[in-house]
DOFI-604388 format. One record per atom (N, C-alpha, C): residue in one letter; atom name; x, y, z. Coordinates in pm, whole numbers, always signed. Layout:
R residuo atomo     xx     yy     zz
R       a    CA      X      Y      Z
...
***
This chain:
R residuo atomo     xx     yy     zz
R       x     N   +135 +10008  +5988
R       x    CA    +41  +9945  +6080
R       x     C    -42 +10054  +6148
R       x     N   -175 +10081  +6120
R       x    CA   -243 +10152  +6188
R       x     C   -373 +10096  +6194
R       x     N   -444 +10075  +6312
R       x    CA   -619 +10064  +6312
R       x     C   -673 +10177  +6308
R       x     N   -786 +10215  +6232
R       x    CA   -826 +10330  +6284
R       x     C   -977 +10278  +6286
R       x     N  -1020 +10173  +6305
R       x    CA  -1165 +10189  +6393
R       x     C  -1162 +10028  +6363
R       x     N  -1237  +9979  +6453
R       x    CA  -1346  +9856  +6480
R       x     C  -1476  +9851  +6495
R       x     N  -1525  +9833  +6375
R       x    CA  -1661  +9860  +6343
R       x     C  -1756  +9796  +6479
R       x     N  -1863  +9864  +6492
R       x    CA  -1985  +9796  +6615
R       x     C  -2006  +9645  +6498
R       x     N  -2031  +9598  +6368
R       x    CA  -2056  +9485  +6342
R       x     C  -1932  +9444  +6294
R       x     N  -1772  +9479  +6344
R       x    CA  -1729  +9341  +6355
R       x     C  -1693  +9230  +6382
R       x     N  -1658  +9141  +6370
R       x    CA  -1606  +8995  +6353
R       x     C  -1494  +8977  +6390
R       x     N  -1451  +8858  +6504
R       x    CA  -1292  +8806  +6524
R       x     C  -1336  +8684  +6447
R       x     N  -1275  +8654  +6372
R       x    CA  -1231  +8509  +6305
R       x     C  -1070  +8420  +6377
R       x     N  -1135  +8367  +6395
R       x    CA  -1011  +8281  +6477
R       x     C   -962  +8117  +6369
R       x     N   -890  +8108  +6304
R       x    CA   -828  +8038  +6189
R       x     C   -742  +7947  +6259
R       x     N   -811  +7820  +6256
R       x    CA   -719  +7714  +6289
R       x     C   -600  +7659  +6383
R       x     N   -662  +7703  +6483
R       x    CA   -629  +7701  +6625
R       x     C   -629  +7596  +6682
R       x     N   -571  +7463  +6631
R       x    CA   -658  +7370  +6701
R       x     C   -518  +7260  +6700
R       x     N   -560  +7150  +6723
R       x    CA   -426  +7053  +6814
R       x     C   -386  +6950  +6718
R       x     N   -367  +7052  +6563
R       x    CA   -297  +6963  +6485
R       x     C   -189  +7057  +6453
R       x     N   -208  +7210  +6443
R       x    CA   -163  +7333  +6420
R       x     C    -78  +7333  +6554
R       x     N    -67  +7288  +6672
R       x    CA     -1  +7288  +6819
R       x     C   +156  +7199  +6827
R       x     N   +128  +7094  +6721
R       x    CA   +200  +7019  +6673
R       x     C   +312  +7104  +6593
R       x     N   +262  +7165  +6491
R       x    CA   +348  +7205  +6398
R       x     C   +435  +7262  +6443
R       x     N   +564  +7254  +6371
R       x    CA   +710  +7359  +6406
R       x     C   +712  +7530  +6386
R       x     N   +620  +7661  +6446
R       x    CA   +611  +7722  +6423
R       x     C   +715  +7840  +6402
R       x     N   +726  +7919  +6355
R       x    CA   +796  +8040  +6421
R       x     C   +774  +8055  +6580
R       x     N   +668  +8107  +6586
R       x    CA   +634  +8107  +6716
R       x     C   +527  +8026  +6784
R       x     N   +527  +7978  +6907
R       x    CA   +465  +7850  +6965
R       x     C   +326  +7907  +6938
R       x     N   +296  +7797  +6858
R       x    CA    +74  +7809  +6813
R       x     C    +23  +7830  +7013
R       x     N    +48  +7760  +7068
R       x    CA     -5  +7796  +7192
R       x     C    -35  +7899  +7300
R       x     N   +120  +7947  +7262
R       x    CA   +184  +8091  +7313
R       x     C    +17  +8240  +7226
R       x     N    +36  +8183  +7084
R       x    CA    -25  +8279  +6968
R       x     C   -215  +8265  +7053
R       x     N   -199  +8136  +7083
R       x    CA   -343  +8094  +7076
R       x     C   -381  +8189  +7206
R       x     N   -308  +8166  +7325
R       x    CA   -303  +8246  +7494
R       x     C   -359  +8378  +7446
R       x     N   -264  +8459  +7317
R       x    CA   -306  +8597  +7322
R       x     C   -410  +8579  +7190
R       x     N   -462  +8517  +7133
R       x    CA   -577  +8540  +7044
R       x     C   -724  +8512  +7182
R       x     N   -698  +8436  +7270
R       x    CA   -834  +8416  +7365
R       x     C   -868  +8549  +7456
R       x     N   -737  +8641  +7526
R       x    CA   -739  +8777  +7566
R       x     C   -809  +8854  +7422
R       x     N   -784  +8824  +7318
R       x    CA   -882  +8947  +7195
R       x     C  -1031  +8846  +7220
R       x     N  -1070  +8754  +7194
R       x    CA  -1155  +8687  +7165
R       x     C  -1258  +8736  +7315
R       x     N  -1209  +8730  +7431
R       x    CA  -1253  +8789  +7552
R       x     C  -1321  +8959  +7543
R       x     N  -1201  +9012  +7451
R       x    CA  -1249  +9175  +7428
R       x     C  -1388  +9185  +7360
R       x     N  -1344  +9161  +7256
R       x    CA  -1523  +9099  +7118
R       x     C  -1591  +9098  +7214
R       x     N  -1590  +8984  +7259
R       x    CA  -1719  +8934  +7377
R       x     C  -1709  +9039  +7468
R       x     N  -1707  +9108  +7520
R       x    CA  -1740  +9205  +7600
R       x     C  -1763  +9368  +7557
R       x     N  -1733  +9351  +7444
R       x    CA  -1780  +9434  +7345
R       x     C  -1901  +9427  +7233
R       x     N  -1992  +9335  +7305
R       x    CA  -2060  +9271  +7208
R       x     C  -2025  +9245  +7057
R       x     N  -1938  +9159  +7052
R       x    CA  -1873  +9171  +6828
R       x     C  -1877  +9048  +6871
R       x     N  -1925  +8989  +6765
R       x    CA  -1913  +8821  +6719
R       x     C  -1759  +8782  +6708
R       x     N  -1727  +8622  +6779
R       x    CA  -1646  +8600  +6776
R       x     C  -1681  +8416  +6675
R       x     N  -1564  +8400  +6592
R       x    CA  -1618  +8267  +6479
R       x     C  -1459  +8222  +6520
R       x     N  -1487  +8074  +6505
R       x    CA  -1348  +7970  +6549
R       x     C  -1364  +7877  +6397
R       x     N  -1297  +7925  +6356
R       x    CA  -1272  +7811  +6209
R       x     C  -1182  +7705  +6228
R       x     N  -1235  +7575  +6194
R       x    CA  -1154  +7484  +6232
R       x     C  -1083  +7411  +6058
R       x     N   -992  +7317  +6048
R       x    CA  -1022  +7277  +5937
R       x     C   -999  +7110  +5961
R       x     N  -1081  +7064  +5877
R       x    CA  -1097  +6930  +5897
R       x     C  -1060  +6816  +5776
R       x     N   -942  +6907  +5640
R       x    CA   -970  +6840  +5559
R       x     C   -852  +6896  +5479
R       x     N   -818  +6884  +5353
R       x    CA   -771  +6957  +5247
R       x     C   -882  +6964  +5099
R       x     N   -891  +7067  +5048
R       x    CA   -913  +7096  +4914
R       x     C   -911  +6959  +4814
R       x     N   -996  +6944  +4707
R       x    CA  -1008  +6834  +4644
R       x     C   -921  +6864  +4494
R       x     N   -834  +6996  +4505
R       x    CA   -776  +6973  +4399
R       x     C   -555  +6919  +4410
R       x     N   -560  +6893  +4279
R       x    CA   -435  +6843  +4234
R       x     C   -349  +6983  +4331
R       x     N   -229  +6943  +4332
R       x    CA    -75  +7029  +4377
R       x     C    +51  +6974  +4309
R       x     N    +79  +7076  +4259
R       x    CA   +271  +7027  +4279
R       x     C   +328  +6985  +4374
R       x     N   +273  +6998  +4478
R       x    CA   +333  +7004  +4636
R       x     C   +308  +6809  +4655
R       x     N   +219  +6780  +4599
R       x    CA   +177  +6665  +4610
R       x     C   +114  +6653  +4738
R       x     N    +25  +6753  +4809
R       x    CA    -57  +6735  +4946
R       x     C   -190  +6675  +4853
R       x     N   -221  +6539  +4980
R       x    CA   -323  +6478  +4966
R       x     C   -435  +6531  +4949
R       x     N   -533  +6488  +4807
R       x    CA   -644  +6614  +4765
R       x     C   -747  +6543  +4806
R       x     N   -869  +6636  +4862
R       x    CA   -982  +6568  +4948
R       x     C   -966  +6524  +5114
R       x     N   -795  +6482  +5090
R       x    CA   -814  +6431  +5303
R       x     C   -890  +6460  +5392
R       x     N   -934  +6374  +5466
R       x    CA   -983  +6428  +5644
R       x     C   -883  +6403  +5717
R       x     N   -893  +6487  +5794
R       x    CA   -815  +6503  +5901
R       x     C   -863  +6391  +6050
R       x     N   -795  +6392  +6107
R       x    CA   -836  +6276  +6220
R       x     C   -928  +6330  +6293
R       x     N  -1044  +6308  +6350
R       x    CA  -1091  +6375  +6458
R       x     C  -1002  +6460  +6579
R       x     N   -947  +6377  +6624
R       x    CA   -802  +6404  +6744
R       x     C   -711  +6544  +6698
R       x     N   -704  +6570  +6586
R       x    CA   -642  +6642  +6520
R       x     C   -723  +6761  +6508
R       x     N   -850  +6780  +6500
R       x    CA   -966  +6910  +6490
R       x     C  -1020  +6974  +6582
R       x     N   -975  +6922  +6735
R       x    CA   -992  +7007  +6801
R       x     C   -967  +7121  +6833
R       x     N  -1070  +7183  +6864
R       x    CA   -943  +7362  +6931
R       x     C   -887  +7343  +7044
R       x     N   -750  +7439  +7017
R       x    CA   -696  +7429  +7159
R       x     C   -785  +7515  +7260
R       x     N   -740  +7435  +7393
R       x    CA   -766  +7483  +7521
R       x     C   -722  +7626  +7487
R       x     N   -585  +7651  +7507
R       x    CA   -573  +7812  +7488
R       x     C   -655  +7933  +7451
R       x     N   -717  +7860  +7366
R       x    CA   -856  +7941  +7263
R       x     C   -960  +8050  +7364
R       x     N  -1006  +7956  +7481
R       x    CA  -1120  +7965  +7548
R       x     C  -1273  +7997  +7461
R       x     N  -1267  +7891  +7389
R       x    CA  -1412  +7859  +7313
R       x     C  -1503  +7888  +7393
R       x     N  -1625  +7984  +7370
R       x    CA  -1717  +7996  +7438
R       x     C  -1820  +7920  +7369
R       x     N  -1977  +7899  +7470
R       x    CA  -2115  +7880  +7423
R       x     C  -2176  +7994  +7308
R       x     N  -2125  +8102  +7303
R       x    CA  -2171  +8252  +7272
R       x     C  -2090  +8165  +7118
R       x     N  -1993  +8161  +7110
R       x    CA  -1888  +8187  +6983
R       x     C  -1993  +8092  +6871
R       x     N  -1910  +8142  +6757
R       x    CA  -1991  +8046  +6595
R       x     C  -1879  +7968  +6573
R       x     N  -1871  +7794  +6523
R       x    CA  -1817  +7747  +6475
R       x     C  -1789  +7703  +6357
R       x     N  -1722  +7724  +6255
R       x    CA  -1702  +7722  +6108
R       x     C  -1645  +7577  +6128
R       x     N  -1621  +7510  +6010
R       x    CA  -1564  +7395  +5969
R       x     C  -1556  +7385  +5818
R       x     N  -1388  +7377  +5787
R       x    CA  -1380  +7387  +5641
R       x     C  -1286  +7280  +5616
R       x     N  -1273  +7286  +5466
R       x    CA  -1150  +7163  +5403
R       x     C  -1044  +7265  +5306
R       x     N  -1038  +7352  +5336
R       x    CA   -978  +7457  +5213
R       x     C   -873  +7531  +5288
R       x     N   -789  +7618  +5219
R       x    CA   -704  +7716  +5302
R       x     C   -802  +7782  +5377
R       x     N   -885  +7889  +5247
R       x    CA   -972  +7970  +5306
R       x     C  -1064  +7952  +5371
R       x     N  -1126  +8041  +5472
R       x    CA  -1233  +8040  +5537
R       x     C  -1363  +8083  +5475
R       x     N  -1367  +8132  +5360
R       x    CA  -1452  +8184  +5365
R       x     C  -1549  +8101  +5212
R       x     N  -1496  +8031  +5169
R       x    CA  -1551  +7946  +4983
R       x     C  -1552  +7817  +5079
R       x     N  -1731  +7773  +5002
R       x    CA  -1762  +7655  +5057
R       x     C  -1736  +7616  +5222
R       x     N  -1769  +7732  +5307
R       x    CA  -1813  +7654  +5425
R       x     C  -1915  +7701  +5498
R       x     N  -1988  +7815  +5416
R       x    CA  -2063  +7874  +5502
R       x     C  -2075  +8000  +5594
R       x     N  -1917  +8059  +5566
R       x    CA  -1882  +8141  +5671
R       x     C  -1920  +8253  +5611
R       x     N  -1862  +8280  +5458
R       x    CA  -1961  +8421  +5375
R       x     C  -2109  +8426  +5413
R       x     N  -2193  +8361  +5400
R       x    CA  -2330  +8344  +5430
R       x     C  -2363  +8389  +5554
R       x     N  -2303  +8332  +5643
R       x    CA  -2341  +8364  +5768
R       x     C  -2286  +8549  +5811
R       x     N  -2160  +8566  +5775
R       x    CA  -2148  +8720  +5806
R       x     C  -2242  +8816  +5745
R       x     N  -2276  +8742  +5591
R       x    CA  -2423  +8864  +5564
R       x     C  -2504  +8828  +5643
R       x     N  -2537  +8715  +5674
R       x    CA  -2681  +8715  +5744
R       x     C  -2675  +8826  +5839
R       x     N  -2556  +8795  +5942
R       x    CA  -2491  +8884  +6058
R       x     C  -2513  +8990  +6051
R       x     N  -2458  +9108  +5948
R       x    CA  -2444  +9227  +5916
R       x     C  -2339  +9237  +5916
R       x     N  -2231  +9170  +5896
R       x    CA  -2105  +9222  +5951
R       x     C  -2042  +9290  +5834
R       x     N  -1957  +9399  +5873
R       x    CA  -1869  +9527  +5794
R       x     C  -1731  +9506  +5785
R       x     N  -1670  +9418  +5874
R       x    CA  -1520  +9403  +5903
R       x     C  -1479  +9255  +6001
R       x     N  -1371  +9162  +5942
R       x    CA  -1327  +9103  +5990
R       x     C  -1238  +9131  +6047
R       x     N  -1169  +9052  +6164
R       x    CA  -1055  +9063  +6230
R       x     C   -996  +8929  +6216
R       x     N   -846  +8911  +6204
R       x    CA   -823  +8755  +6136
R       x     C   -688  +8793  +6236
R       x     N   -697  +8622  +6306
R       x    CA   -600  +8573  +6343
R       x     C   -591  +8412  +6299
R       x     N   -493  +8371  +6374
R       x    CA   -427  +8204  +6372
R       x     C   -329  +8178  +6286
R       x     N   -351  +8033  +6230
R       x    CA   -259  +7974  +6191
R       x     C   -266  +7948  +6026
R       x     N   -222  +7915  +5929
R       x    CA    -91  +8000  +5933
R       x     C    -87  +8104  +5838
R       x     N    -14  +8203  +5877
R       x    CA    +21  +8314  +5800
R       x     C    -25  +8317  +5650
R       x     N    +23  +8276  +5604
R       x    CA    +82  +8280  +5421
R       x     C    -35  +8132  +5374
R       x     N   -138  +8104  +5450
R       x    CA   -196  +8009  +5370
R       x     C   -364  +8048  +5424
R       x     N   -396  +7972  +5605
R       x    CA   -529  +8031  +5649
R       x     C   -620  +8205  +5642
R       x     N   -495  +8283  +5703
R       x    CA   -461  +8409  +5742
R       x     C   -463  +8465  +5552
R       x     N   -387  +8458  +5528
R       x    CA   -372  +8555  +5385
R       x     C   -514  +8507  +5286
R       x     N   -514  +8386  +5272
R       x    CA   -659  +8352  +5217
R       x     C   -789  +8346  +5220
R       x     N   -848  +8356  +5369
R       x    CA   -941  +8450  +5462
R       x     C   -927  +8569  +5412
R       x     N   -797  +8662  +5446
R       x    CA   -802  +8791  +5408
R       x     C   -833  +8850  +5260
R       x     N   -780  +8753  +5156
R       x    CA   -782  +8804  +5023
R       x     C   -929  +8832  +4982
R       x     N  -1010  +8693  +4991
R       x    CA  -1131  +8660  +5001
R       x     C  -1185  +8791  +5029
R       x     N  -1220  +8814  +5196
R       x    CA  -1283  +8893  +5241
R       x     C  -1286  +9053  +5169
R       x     N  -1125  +9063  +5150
R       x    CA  -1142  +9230  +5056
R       x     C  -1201  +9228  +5007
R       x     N  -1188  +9096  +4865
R       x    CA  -1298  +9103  +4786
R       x     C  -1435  +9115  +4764
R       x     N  -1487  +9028  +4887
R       x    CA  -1583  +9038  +4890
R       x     C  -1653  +9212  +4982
R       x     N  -1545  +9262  +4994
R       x    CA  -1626  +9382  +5044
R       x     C  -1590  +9433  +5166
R       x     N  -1516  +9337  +5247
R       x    CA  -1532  +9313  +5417
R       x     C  -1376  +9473  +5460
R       x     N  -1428  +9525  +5575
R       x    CA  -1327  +9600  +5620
R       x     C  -1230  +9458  +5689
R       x     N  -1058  +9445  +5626
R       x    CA  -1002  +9397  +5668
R       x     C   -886  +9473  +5768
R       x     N   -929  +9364  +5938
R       x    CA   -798  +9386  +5999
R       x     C   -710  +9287  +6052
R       x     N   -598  +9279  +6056
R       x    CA   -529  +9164  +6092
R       x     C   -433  +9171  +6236
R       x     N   -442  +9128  +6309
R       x    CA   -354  +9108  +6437
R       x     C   -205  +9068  +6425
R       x     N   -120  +9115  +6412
R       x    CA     +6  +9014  +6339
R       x     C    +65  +8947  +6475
R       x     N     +8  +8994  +6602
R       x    CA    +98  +8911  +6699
R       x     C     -9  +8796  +6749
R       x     N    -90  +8771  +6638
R       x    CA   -224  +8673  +6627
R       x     C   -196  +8564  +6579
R       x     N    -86  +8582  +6483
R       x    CA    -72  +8506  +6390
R       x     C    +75  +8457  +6348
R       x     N    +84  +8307  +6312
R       x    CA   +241  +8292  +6284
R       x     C   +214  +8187  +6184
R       x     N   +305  +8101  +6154
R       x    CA   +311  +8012  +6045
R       x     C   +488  +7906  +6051
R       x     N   +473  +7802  +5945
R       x    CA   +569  +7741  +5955
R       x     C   +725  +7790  +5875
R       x     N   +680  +7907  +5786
R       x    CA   +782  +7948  +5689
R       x     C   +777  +8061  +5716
R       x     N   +923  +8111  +5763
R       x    CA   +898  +8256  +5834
R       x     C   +936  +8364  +5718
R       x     N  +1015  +8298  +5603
R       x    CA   +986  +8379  +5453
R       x     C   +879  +8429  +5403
R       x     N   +756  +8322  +5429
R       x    CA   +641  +8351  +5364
R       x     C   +582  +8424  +5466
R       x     N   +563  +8437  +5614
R       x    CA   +510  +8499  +5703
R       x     C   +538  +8657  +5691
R       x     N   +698  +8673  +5653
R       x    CA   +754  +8817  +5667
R       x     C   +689  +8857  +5520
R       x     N   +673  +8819  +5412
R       x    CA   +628  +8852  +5240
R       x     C   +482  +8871  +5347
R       x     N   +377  +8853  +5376
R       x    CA   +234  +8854  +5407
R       x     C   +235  +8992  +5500
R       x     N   +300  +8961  +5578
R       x    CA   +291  +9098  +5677
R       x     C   +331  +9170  +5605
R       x     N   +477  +9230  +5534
R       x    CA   +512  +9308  +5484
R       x     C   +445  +9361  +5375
R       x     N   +417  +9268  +5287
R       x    CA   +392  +9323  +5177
R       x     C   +277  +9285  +5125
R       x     N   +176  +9191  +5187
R       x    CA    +44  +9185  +5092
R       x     C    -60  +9235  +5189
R       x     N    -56  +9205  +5275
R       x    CA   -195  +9271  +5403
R       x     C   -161  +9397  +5380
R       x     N    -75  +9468  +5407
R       x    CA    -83  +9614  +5346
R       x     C   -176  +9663  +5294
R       x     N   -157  +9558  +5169
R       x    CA   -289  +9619  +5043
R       x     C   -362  +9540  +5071
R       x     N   -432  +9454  +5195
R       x    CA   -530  +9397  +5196
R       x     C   -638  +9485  +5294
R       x     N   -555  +9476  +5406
R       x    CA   -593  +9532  +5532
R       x     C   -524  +9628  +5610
R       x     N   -619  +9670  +5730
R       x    CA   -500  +9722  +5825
R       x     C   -460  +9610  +5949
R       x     N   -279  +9687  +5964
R       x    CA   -262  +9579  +6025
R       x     C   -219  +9657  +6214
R       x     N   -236  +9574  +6277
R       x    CA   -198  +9590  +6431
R       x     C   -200  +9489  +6528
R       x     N   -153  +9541  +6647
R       x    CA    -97  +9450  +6740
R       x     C   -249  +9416  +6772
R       x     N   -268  +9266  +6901
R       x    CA   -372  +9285  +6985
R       x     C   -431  +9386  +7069
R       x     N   -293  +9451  +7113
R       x    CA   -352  +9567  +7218
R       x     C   -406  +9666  +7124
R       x     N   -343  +9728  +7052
R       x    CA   -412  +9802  +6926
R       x     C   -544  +9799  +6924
R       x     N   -551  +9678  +6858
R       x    CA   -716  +9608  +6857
R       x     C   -824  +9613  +6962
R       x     N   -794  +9582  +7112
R       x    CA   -859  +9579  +7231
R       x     C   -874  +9773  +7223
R       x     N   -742  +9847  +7218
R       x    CA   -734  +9941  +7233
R       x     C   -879 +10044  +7130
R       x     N   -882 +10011  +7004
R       x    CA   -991 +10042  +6932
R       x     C  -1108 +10013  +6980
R       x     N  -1111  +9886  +7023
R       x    CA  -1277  +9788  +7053
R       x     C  -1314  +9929  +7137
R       x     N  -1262  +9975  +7206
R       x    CA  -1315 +10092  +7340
R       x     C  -1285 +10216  +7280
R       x     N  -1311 +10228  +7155
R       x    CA  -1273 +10410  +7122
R       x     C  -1406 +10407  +7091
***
């Protein structure tokens, strides 16, 4: 785990933060996660770096083994962000139906428009929002960093495999303070 810079154009992505994810049985309480993703989201903003709130409103239109419903919407009631968040007027709002954030919703598009060099990825969950945002983004080019006390999930197997062993080779990884701690180097 090391940061060693936060680019002047980057990006907090904030992944599914919202009061259907508040519900879920986490490792650790989505609310608790959400309290310290709005202290980073506060830093950005006062650091001038774009801050983006991805919500999701849907699932993917393809088949699963898993048998999760392909195409669903989600309830309205269910897509809100949490309070915890502290959504600003300033912030960008994404809205997707996919794990990832970044295929088919608009959010690639908009960071080129941006200029942006590097994401910062938090929320929910680990091993599905978080790792699939991240994969994406390498690919596409993006300096990846990840917050791990940003982020939790419902399977703490798959949470510990993501931190341990695939953000590694995705990104760098660090705490929030880390992160705040860079925003000011």
């Amino acid at each position: 785990m090391a940061i060693t810079a936060i680019d002047d154009t980057a990006a907090l992505i904030v992944l599914d933060l919202q009061t259907a994810a508040a519900a879920a049985p986490a490792i650790e309480p989505v609310p608790e996660v959400a309290a310290r993703v709005a202290d980073l989201a506060d830093a950005f903003r006062a650091h001038s770096r774009r801050v983006i709130f991805v919500r999701v409103t849907g699932t993917a239109p393809g088949r699963t083994d898993a048998g999760d419903p392909a195409g669903m919407t989600l309830p309205d009631e269910w897509t809100a962000l949490l309070p915890e968040v502290r959504a600003d007027e300033r912030d960008h709002l994404v809205t997707k139906s996919s794990w990832g954030a970044l295929g088919r919703s608009g959010l690639l598009e908009h960071l080129t428009a941006e200029g942006i060099t590097q994401v910062v990825l938090t929320g929910v969950s680990t091993s599905q929002a978080v790792e699939s945002t991240a994969r994406a983004a390498y690919d596409h080019g993006f300096h990846v960093t990840i917050a791990i006390d940003g982020i939790t999930d419902t399977d703490e197997a798959a949470h510990e495999h993501a931190v341990a062993h695939t953000f590694p080779r995705l990104a760098e990884t660090g705490t929030i303070a880390e992160i705040i701690a860079a925003l000011g180097a």
